[in-house]
C-alpha positions in Angstrom: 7.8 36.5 -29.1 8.1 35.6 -25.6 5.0 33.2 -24.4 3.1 33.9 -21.6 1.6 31.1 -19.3 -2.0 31.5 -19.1 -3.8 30.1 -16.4 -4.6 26.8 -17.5 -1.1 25.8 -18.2 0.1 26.7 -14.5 -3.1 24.9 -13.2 -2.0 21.5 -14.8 1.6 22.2 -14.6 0.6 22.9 -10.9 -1.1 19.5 -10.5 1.8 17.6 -12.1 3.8 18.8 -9.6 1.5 17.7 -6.7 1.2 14.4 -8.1 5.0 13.8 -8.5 5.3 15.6 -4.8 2.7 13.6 -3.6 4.9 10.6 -5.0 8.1 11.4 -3.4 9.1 11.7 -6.8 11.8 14.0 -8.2 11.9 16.0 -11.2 15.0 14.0 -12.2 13.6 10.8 -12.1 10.2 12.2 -14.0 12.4 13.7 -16.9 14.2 10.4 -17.1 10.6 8.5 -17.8 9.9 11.0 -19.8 12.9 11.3 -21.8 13.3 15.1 -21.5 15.5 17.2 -19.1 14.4 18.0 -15.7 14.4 21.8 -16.7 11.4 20.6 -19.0 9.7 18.9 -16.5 10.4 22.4 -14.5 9.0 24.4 -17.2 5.6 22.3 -17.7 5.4 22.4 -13.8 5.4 26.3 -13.9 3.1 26.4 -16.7 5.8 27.9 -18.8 5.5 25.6 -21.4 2.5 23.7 -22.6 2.5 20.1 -22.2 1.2 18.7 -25.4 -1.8 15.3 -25.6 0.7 12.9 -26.3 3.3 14.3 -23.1 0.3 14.4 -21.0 -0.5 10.6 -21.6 3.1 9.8 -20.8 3.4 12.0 -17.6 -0.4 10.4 -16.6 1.2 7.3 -17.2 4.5 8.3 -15.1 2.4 9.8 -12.4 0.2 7.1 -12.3 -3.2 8.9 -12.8 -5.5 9.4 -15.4 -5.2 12.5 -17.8 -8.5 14.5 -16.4 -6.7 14.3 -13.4 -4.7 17.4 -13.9 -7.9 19.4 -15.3 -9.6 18.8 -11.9 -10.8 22.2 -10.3 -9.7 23.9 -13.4 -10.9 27.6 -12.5 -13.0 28.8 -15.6 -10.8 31.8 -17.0 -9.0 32.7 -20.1 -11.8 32.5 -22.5 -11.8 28.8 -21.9 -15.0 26.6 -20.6 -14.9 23.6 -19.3 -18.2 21.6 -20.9 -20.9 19.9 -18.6 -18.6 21.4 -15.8 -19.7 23.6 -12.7 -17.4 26.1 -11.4 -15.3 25.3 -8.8 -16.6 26.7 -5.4 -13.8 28.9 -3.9 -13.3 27.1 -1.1 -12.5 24.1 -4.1 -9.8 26.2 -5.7 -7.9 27.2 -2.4 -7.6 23.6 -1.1 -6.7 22.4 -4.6 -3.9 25.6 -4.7 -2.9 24.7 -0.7 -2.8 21.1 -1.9 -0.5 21.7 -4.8 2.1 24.0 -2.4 5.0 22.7 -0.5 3.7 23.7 3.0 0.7 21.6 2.1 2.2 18.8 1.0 4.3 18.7 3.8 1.3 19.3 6.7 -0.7 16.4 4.8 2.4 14.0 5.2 2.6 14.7 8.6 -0.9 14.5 9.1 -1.3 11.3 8.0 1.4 9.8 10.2 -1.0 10.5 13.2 -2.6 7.5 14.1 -4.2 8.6 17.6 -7.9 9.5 16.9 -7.9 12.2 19.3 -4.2 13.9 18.9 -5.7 14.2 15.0 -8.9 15.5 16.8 -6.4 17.9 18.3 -4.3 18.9 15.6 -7.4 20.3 13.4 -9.1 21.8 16.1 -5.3 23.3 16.7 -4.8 24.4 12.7 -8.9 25.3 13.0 -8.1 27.8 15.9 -5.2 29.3 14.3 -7.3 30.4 11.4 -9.8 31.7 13.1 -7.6 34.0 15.0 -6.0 35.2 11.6 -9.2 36.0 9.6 -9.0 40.3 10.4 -12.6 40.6 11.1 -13.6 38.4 8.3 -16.3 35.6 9.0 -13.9 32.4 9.3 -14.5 29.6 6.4 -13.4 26.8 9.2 -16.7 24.9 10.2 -17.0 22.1 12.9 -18.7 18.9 11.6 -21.9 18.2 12.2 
């Protein structure tokens, strides 16, 4: 019987793989702490296999973070609850999701290398006008601080 990934697997295979993106780190060199193959490392990543306690501790460990890390913004789905937990507001789970991609990684990098107050100023007012042009006649989620 083939196994499914359901969505909490992909939501903390999804986080390990920000973290170790986050780290420069690649999937090589995380297979190697972890004494699997980096195929492994891409299966957990994809949710396509579950990552047992014991693996978690040693990929925490790896990644340098502590296990509830990867359960962070964990949408409530599959059955599953999350105890003493509130859901996730949406706005939570697409910046987590945009987080964990490759174009956010890489716009969070870059962003980060900007040390001029005002070119940052700039950029987000820049990224901010781009969305708003984009939303179709939706109201636009990007709000100016107060």
């Amino acid at each position: 019987m083939k196994r499914v990934a359901n969505s909490i697997d992909s939501h903390v295979g999804a986080r390990v793989r920000m973290r170790r993106v986050l780290l420069d780190m690649s999937q090589a060199t995380l297979a190697e702490a972890l004494g699997v193959s980096f195929q492994q490392v891409q299966k957990y990543e994809k949710g396509m296999n579950k990552i047992g306690a014991g693996r978690l501790l040693q990929i925490s460990t790896a990644l340098n973070v502590c296990p509830s890390f990867f359960f962070e913004c964990l949408p409530v789905t599959d059955g599953f609850e999350v105890p003493a937990a509130e859901e996730a507001p949406s706005d939570e789970v697409a910046v987590t999701e945009f987080l964990s991609s490759v174009d956010g990684l890489r716009l969070i990098r870059a962003f980060v290398l900007i040390r001029d107050a005002k070119a940052r100023k700039k950029a987000v007012d820049f990224v901010a006008s781009l969305a708003e042009g984009s939303t179709c006649g939706r109201r636009s989620r990007v709000q100016k601080p107060a």
